[in-house]
HTML snippet that shows the backbone in 3Dmol.js (N, CA, C, O; Angstrom):
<script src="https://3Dmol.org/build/3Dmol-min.js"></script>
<div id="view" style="width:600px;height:400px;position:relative"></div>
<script>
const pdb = `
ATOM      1  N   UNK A   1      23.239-185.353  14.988  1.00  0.00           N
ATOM      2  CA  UNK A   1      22.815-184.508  16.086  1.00  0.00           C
ATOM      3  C   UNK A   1      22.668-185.347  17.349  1.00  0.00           C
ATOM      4  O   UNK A   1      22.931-184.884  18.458  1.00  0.00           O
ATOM      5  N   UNK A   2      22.224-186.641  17.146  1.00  0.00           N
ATOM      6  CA  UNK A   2      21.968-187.113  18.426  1.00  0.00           C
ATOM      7  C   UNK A   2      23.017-187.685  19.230  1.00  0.00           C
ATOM      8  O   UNK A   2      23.042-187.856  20.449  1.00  0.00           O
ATOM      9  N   UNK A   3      24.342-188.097  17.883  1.00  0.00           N
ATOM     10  CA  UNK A   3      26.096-188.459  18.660  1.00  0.00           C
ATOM     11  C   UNK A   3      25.991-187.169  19.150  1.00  0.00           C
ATOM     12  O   UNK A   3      25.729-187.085  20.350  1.00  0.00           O
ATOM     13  N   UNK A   4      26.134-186.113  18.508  1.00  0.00           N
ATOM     14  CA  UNK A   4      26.622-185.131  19.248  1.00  0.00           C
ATOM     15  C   UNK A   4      26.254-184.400  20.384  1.00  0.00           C
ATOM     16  O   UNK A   4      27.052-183.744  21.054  1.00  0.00           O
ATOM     17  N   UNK A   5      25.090-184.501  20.602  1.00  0.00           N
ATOM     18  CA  UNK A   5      24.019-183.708  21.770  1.00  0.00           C
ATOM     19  C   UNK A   5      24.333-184.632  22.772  1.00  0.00           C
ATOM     20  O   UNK A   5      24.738-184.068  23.788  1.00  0.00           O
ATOM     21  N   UNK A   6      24.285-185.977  22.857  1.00  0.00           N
ATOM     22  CA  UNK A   6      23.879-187.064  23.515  1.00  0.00           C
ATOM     23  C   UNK A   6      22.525-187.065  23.898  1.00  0.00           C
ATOM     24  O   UNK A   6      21.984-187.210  24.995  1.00  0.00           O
ATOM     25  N   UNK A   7      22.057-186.857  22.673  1.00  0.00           N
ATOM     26  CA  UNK A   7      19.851-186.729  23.348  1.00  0.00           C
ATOM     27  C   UNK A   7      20.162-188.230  22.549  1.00  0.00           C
ATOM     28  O   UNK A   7      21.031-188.702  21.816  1.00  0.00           O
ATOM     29  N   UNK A   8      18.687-188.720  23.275  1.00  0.00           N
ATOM     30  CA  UNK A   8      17.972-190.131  22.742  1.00  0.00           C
ATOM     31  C   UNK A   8      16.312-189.569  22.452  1.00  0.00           C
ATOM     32  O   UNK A   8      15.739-188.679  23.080  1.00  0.00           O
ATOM     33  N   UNK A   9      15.736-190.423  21.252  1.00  0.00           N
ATOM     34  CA  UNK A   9      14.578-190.086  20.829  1.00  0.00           C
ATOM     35  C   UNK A   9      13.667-190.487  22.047  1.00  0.00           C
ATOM     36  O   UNK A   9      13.777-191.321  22.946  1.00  0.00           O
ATOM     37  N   UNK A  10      13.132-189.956  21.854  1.00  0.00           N
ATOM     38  CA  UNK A  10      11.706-190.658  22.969  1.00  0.00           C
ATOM     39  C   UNK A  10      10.185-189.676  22.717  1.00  0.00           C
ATOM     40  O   UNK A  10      10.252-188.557  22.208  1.00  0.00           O
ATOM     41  N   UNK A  11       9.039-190.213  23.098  1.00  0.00           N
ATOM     42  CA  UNK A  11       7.977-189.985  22.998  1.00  0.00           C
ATOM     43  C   UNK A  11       7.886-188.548  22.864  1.00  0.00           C
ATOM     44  O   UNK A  11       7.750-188.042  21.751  1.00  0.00           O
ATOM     45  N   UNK A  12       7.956-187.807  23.994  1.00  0.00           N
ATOM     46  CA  UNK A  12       8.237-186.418  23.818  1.00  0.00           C
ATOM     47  C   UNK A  12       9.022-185.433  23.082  1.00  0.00           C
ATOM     48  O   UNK A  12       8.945-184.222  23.286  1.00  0.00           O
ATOM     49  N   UNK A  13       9.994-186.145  21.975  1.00  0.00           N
ATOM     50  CA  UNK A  13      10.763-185.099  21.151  1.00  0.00           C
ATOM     51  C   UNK A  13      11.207-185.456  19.349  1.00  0.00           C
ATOM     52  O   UNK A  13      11.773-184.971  18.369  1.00  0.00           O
ATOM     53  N   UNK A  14      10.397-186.770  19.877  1.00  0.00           N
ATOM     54  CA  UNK A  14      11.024-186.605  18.386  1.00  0.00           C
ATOM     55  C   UNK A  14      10.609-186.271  17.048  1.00  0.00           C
ATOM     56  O   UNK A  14      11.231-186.231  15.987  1.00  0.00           O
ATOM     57  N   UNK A  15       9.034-185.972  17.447  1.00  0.00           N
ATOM     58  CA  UNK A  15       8.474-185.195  15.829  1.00  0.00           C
ATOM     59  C   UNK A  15       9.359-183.632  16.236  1.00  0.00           C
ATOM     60  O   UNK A  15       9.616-182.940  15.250  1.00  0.00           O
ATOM     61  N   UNK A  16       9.762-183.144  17.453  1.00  0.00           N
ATOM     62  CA  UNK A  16      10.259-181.754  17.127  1.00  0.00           C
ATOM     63  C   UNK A  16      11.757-181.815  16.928  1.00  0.00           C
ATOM     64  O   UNK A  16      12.387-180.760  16.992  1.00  0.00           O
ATOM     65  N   UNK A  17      12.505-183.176  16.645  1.00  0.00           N
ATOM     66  CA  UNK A  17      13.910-183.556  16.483  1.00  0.00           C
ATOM     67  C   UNK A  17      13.515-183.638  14.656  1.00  0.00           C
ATOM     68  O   UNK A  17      14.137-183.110  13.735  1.00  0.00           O
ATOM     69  N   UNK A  18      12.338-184.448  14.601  1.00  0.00           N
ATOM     70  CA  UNK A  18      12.122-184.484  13.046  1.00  0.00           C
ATOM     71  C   UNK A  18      12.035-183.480  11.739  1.00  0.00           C
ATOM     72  O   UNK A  18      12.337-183.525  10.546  1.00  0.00           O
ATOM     73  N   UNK A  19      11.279-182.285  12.925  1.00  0.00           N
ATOM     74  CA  UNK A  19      11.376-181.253  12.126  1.00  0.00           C
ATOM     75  C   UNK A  19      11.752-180.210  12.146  1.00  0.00           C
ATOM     76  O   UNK A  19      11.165-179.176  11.829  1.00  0.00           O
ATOM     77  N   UNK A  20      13.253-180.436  12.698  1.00  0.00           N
ATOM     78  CA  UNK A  20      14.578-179.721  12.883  1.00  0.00           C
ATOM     79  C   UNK A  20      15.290-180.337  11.529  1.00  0.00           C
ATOM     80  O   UNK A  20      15.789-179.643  10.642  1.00  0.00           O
ATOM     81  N   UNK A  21      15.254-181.372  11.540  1.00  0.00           N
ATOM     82  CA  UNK A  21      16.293-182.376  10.663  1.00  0.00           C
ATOM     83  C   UNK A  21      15.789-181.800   9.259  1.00  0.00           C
ATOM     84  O   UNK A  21      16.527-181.355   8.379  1.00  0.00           O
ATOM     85  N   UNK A  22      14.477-181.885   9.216  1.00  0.00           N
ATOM     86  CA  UNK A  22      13.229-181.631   7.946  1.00  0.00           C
ATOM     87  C   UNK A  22      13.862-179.812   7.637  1.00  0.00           C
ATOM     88  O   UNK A  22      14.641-179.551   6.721  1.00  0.00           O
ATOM     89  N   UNK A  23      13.513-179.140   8.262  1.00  0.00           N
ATOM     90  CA  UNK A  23      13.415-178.251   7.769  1.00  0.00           C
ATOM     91  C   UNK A  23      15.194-177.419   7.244  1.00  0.00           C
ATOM     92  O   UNK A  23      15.382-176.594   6.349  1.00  0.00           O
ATOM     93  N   UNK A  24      16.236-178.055   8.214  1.00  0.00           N
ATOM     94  CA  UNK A  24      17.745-178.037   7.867  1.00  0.00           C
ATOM     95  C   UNK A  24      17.905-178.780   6.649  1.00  0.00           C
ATOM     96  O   UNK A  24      18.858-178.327   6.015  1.00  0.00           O
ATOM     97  N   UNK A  25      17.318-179.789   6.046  1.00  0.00           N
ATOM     98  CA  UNK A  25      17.618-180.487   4.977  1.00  0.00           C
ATOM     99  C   UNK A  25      16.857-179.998   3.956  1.00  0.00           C
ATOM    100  O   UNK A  25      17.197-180.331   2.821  1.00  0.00           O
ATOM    101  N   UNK A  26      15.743-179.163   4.112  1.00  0.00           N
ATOM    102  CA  UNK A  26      15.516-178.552   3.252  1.00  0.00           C
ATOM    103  C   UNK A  26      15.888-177.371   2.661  1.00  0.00           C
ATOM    104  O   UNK A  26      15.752-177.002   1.494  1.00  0.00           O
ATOM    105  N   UNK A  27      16.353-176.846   3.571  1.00  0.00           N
ATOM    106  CA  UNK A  27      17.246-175.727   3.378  1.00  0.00           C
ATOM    107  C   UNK A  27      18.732-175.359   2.547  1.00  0.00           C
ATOM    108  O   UNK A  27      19.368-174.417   2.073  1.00  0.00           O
ATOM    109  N   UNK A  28      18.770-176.983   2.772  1.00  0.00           N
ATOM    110  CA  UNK A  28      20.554-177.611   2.343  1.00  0.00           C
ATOM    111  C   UNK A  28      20.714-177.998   1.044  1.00  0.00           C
ATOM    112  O   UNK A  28      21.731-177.986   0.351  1.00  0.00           O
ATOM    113  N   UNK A  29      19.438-178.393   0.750  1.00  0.00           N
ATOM    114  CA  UNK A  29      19.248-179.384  -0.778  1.00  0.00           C
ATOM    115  C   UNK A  29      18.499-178.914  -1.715  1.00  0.00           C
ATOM    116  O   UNK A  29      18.616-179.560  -2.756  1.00  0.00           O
ATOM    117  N   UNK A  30      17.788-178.064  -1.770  1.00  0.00           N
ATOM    118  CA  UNK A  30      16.727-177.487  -2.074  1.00  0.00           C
ATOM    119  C   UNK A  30      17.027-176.161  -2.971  1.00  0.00           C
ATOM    120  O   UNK A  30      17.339-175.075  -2.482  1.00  0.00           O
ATOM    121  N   UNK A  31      16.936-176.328  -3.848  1.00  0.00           N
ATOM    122  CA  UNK A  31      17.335-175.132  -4.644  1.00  0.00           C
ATOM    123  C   UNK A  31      16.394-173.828  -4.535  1.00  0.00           C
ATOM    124  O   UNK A  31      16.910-172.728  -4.736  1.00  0.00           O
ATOM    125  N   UNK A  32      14.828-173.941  -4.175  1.00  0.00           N
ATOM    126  CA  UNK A  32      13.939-173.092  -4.000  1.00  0.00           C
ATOM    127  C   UNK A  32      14.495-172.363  -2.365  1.00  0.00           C
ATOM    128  O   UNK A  32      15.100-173.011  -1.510  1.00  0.00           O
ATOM    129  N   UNK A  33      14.143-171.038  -2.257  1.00  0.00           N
ATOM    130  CA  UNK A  33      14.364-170.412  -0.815  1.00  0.00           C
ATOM    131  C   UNK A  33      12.974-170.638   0.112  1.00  0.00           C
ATOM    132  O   UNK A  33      11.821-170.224  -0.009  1.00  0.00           O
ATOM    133  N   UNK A  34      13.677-171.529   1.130  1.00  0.00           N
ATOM    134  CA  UNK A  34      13.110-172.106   1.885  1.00  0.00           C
ATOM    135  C   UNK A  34      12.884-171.124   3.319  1.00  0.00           C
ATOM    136  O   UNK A  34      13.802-170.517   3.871  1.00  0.00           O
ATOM    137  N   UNK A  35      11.447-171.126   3.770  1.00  0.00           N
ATOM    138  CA  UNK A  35      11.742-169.550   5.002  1.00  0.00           C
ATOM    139  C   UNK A  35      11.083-170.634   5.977  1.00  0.00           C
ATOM    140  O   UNK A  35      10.315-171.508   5.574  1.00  0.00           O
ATOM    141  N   UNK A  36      11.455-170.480   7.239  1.00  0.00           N
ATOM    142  CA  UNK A  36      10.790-171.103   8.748  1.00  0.00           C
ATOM    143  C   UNK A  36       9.080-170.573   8.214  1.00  0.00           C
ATOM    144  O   UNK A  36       8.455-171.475   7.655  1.00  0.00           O
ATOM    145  N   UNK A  37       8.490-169.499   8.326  1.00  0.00           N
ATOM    146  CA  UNK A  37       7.324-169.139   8.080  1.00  0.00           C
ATOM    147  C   UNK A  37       6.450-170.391   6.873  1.00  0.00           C
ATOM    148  O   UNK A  37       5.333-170.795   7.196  1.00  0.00           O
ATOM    149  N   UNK A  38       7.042-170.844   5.659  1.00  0.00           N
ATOM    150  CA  UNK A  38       6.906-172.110   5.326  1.00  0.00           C
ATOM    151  C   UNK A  38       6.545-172.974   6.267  1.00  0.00           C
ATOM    152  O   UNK A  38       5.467-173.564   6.199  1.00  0.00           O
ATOM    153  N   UNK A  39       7.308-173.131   7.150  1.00  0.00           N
ATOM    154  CA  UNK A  39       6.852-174.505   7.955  1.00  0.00           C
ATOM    155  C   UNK A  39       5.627-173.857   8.993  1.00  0.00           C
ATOM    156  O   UNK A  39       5.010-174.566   9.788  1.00  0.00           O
ATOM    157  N   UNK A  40       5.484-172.941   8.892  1.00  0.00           N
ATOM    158  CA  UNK A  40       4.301-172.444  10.078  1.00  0.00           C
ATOM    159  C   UNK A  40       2.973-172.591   9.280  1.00  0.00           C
ATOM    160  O   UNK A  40       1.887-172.865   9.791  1.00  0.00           O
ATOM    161  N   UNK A  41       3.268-172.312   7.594  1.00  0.00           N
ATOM    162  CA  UNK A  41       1.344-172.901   7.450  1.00  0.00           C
ATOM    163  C   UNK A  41       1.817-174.643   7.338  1.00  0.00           C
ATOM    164  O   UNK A  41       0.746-175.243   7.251  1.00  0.00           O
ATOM    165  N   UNK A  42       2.861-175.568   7.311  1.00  0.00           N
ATOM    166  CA  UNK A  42       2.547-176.321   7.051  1.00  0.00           C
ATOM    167  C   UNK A  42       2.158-177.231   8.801  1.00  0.00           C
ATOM    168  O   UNK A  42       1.724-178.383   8.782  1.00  0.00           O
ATOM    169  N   UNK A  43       2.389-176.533  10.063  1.00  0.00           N
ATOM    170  CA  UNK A  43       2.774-176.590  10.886  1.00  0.00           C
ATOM    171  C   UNK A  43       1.712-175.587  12.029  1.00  0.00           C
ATOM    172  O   UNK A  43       2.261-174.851  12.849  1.00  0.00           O
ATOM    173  N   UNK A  44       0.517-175.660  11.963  1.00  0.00           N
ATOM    174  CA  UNK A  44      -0.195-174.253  12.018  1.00  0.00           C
ATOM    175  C   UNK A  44      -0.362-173.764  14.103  1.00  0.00           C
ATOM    176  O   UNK A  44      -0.487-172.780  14.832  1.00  0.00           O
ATOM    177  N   UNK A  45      -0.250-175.150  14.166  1.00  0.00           N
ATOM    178  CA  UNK A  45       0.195-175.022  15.608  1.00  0.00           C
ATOM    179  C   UNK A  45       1.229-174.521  16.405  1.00  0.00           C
ATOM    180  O   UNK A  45       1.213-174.225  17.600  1.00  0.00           O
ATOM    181  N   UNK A  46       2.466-174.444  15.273  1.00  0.00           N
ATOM    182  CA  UNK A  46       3.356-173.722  15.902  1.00  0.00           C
ATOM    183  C   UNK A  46       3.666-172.256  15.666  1.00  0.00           C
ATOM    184  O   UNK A  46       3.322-171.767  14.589  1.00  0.00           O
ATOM    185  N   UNK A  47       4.145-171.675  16.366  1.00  0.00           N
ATOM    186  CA  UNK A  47       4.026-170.258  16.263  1.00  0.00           C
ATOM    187  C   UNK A  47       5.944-170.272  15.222  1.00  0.00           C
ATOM    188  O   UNK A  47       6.645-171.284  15.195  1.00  0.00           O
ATOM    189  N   UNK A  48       6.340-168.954  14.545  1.00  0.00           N
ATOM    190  CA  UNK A  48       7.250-169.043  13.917  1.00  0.00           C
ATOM    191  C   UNK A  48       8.369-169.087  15.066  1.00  0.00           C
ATOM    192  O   UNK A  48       9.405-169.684  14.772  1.00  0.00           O
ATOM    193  N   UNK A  49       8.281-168.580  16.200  1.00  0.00           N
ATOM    194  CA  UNK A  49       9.445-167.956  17.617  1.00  0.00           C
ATOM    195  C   UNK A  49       9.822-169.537  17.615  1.00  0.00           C
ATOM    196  O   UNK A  49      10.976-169.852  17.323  1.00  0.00           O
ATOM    197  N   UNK A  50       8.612-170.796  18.021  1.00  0.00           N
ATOM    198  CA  UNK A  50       8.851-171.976  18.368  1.00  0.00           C
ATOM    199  C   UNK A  50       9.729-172.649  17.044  1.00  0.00           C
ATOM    200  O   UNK A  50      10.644-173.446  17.248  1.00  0.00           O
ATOM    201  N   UNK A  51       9.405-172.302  15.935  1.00  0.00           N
ATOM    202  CA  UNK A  51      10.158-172.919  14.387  1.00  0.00           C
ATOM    203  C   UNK A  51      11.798-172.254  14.386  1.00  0.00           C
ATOM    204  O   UNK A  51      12.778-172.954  14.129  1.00  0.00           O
ATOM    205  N   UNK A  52      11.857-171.190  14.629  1.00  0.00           N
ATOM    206  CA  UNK A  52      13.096-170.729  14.452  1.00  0.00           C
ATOM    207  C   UNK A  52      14.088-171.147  15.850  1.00  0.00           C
ATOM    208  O   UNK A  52      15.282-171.363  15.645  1.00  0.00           O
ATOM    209  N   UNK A  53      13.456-171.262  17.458  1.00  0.00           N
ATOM    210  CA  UNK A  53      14.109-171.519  18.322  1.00  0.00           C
ATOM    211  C   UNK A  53      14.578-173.312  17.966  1.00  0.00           C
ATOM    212  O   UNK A  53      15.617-173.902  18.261  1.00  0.00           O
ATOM    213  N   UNK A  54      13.609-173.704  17.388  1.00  0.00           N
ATOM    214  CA  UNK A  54      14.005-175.549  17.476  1.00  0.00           C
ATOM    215  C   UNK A  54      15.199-175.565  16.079  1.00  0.00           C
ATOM    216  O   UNK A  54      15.839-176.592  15.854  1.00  0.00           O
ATOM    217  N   UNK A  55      15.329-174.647  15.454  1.00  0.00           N
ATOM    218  CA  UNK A  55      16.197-174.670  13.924  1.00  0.00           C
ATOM    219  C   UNK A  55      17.487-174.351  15.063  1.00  0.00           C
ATOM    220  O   UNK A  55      18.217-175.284  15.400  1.00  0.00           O
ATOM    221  N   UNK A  56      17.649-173.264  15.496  1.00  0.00           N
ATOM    222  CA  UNK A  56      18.750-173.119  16.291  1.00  0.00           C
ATOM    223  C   UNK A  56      19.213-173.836  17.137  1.00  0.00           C
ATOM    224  O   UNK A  56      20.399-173.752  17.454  1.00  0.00           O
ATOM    225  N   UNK A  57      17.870-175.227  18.026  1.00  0.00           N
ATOM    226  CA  UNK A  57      19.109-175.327  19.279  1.00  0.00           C
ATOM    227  C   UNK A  57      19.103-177.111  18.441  1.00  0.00           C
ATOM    228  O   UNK A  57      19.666-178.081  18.949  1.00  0.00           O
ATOM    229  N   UNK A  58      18.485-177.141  17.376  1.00  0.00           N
ATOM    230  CA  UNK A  58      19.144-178.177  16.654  1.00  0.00           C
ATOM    231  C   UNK A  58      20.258-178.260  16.197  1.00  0.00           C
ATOM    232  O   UNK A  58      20.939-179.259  16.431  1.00  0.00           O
ATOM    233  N   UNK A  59      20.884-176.866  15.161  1.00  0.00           N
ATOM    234  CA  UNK A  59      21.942-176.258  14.764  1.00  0.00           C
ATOM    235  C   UNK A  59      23.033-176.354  16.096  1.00  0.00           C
ATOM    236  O   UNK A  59      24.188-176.427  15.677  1.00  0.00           O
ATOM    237  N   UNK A  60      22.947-176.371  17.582  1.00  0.00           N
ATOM    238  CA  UNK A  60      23.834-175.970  18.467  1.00  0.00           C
ATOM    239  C   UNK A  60      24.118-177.244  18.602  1.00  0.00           C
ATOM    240  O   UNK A  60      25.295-177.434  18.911  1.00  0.00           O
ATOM    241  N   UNK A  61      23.279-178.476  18.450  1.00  0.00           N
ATOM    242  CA  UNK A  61      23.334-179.712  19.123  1.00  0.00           C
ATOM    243  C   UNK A  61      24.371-180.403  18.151  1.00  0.00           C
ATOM    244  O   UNK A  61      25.205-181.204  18.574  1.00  0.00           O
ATOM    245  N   UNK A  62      24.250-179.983  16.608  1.00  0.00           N
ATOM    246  CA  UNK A  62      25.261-180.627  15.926  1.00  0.00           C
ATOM    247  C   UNK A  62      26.770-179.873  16.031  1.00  0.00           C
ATOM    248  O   UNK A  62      27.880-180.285  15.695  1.00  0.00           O
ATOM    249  N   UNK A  63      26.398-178.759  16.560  1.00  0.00           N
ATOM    250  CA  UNK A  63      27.725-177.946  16.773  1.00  0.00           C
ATOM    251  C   UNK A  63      28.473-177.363  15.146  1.00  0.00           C
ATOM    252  O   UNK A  63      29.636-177.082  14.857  1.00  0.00           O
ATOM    253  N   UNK A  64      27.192-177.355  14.330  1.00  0.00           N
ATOM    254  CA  UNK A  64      26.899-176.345  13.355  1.00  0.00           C
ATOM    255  C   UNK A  64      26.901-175.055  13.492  1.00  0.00           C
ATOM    256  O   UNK A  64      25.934-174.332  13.731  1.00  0.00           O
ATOM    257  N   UNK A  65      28.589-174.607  13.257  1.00  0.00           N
ATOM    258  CA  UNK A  65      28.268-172.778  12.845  1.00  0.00           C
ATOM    259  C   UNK A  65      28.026-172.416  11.777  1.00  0.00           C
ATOM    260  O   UNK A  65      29.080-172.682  11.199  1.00  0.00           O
ATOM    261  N   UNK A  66      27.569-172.109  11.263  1.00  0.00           N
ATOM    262  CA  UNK A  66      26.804-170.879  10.104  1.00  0.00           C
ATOM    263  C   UNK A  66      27.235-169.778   9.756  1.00  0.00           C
ATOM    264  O   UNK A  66      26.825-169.167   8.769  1.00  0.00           O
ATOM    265  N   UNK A  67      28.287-169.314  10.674  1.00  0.00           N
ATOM    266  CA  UNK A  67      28.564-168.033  11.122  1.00  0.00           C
ATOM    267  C   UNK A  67      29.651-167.217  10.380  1.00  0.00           C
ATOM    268  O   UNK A  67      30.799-167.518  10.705  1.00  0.00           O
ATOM    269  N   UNK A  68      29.530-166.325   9.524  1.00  0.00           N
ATOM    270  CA  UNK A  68      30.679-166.089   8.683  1.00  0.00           C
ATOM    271  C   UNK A  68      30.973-164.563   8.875  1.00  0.00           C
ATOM    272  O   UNK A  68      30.070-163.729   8.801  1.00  0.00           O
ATOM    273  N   UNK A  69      32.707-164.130   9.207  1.00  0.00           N
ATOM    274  CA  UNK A  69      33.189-163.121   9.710  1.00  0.00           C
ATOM    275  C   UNK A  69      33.036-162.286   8.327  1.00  0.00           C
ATOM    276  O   UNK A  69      33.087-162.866   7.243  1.00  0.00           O
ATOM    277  N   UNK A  70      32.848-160.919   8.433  1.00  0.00           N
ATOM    278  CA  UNK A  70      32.739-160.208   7.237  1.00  0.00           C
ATOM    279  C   UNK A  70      33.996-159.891   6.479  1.00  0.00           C
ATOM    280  O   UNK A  70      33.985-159.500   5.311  1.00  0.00           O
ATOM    281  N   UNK A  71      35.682-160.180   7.593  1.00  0.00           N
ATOM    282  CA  UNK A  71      36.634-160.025   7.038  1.00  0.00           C
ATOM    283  C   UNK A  71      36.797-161.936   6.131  1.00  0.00           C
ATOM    284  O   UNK A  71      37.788-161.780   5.417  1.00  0.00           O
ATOM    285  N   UNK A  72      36.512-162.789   6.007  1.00  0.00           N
ATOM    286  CA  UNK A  72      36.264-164.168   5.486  1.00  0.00           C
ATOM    287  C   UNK A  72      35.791-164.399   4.271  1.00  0.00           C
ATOM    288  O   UNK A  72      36.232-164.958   3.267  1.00  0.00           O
ATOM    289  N   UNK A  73      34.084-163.461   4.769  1.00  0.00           N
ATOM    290  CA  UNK A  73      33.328-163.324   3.533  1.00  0.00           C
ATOM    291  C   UNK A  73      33.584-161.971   2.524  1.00  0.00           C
ATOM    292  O   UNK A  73      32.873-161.753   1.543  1.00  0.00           O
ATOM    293  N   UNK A  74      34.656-161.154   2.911  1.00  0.00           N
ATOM    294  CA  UNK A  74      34.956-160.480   1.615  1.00  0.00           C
ATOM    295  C   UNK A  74      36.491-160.958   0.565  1.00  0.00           C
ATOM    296  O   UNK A  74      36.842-160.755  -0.598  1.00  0.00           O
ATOM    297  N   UNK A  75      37.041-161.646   1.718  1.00  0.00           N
ATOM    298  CA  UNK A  75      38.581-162.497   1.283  1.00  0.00           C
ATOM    299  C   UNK A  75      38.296-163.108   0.161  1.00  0.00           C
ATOM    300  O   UNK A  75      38.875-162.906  -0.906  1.00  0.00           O
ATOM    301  N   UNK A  76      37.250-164.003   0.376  1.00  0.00           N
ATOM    302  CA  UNK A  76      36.431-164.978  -0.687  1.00  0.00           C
ATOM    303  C   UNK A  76      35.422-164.825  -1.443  1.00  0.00           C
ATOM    304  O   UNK A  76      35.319-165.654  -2.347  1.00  0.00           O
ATOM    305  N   UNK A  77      34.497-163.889  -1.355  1.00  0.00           N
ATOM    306  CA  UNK A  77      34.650-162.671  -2.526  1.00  0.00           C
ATOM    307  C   UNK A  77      35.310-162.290  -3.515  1.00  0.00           C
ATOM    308  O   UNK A  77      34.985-162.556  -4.673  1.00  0.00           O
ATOM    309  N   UNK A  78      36.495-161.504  -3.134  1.00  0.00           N
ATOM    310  CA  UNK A  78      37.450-160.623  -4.184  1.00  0.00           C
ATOM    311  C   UNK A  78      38.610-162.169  -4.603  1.00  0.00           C
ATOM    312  O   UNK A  78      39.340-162.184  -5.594  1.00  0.00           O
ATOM    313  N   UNK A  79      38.540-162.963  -3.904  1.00  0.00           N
ATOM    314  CA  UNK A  79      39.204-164.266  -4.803  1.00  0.00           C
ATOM    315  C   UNK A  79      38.587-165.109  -5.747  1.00  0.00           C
ATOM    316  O   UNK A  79      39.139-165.901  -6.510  1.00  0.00           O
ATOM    317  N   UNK A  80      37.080-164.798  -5.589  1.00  0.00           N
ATOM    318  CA  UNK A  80      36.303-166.069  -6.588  1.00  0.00           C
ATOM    319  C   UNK A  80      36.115-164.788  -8.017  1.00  0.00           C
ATOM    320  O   UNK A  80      36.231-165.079  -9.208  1.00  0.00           O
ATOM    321  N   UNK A  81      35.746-163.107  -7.355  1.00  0.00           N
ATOM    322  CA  UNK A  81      35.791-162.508  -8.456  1.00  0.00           C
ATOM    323  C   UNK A  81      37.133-162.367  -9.126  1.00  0.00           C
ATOM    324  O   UNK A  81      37.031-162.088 -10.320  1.00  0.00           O
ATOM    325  N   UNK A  82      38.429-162.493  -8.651  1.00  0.00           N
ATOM    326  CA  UNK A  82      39.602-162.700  -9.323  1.00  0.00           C
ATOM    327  C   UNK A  82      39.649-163.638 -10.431  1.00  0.00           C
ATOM    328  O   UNK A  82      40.162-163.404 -11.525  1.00  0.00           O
ATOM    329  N   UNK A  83      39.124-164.630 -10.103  1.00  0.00           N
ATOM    330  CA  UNK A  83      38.988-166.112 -10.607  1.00  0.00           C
ATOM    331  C   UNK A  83      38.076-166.164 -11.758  1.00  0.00           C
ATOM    332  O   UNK A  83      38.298-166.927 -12.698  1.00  0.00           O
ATOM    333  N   UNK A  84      36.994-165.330 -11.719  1.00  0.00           N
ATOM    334  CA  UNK A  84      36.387-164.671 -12.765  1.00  0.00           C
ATOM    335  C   UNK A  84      36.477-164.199 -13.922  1.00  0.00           C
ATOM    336  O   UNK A  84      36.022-164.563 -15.006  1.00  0.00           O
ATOM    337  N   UNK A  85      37.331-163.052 -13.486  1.00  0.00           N
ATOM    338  CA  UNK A  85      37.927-161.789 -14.264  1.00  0.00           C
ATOM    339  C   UNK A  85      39.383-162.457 -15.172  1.00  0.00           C
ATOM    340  O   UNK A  85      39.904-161.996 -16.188  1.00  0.00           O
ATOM    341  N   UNK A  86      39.721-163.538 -14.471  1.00  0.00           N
ATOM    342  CA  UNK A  86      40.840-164.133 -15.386  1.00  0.00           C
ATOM    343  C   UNK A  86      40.367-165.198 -15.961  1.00  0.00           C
ATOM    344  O   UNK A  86      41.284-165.798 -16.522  1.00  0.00           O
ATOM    345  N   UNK A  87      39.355-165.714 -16.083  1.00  0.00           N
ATOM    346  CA  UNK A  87      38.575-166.639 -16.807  1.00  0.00           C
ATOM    347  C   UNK A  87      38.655-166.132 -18.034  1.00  0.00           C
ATOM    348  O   UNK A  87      38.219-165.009 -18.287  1.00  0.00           O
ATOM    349  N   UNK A  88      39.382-167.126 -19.185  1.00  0.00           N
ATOM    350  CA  UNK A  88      38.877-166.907 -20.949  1.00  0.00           C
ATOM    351  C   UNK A  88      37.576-166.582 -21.564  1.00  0.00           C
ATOM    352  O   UNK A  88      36.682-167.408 -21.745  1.00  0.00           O
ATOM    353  N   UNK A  89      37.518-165.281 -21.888  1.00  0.00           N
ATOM    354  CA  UNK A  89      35.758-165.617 -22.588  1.00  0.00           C
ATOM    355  C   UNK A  89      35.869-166.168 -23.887  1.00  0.00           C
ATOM    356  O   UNK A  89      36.909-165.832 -24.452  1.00  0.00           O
ATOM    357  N   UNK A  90      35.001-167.029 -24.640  1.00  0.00           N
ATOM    358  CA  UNK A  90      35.410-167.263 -25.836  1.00  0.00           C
ATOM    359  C   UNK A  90      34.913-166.111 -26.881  1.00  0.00           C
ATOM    360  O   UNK A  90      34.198-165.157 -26.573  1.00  0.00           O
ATOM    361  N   UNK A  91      35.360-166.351 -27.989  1.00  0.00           N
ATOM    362  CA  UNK A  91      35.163-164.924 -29.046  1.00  0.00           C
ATOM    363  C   UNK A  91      33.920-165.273 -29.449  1.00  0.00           C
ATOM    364  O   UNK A  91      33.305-164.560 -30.241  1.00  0.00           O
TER     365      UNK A  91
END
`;
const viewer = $3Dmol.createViewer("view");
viewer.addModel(pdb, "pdb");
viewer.setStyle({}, {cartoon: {color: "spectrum"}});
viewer.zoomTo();
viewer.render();
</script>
């Protein structure tokens, strides 16, 4: 994020650079469902508007889309259930 943004850490940002990074990596690795509201009791000062705006313009800074067209996400769909349905079951 920080090649890509061209931000540098400094006094003023980087516990809220930290827990951009924190809460995207938890999200990523983490097999439990992880919600922004999580980080608000762990975080009680921040309101959820401030947790979800810093997830996003972290997400913009790496130039992370997320973003999936519904004609994409049904292509790959009906190909993984293809992939399925012709799978051997054993007897």
């Amino acid at each position: 994020m920080l090649e890509t943004s061209d931000q540098s850490l400094c006094d003023a940002n980087w516990r809220l650079v930290l827990l951009a990074a924190m809460l995207l990596a938890v999200k990523v690795w983490d097999d439990c469902a992880v919600y922004n509201y999580d980080f608000v009791q762990i975080f009680p000062e921040l309101d959820i508007r401030v947790i979800n705006m810093i997830e996003r313009r972290f997400m913009m800074a790496m130039n992370w889309d997320v973003s999936c067209t519904c004609s994409y996400f049904a292509r790959t769909y009906f190909d993984l259930r293809s992939l399925v349905s012709t799978r051997i079951t054993p007897p």
